[in-house]
N, C-alpha and C positions, 0 to 999 in steps of 0.2 A: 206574195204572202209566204211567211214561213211558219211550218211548222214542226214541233219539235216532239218525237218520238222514243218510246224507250224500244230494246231489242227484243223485250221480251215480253210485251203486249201483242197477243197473235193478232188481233184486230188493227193494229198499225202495221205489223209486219208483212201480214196475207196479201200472197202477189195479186188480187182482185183490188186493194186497199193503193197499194201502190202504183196499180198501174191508173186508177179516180185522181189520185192527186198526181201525177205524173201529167195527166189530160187537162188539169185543169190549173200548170205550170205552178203547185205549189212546191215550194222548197222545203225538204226535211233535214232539218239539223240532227247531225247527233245526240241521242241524249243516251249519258249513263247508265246503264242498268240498274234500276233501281235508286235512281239518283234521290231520295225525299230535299234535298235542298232545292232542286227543282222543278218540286213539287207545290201548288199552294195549299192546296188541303193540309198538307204538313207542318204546313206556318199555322194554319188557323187551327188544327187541332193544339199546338204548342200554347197558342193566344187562349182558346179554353182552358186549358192546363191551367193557365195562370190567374186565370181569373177565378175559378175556381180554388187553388189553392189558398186565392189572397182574401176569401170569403169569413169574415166575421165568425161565423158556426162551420166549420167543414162538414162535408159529409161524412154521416158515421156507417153507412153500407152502401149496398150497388144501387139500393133504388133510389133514397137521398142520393147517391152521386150522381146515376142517371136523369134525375130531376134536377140537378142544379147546372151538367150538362145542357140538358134543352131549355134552361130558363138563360143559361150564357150565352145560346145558341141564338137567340129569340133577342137577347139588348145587342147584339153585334151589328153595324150599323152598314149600310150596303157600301158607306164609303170606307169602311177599314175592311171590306171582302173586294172591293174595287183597286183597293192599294197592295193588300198582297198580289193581284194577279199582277198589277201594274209594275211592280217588284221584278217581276221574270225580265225583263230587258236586262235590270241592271245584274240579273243572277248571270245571264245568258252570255256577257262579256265580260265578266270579273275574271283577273286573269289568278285566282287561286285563292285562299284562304277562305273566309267569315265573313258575310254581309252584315252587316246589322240594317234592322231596318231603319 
């Protein structure tokens, strides 16, 4: 199993953290500092973004926006939250540029 870590999540970095997955032979990839492209949260808040923006009525404050957030949030389907994570392979060996999905 590999897993892939940023430097500066103390909770992946804490030598208690790595000596668990050290015992229990998982591999940690590098990951960027801060990397959001290899992040999926970061795809799907993008995917909110857009569906939101592409909304008939936009929202005209935070609380419409925040209600149109949790009603984007609520039709997003477990298989396009299944496809971003599924997405990290191909992020994980791209040798540089923009993925698209």
């Amino acid at each position: 199993m590999t897993l892939m870590t940023t430097r500066m999540t103390t909770s992946y970095t804490a030598s208690s953290v790595r000596y668990f997955l050290q015992d229990r032979n998982v591999s940690v990839l590098p990951w960027p500092v801060k990397s959001p492209y290899l992040n999926p949260i970061e795809h799907f808040w993008d995917l909110l973004g857009r569906r939101v923006r592409a909304r008939a009525i936009p929202p005209r404050n935070i609380q419409e926006l925040a209600g149109a957030l949790v009603e984007e949030w609520g039709n997003t389907s477990q298989r396009e939250l299944a496809n971003l994570v599924q997405s990290m392979r191909r992020r994980c060996t791209a040798a540089g540029g923009h993925i698209r999905y």
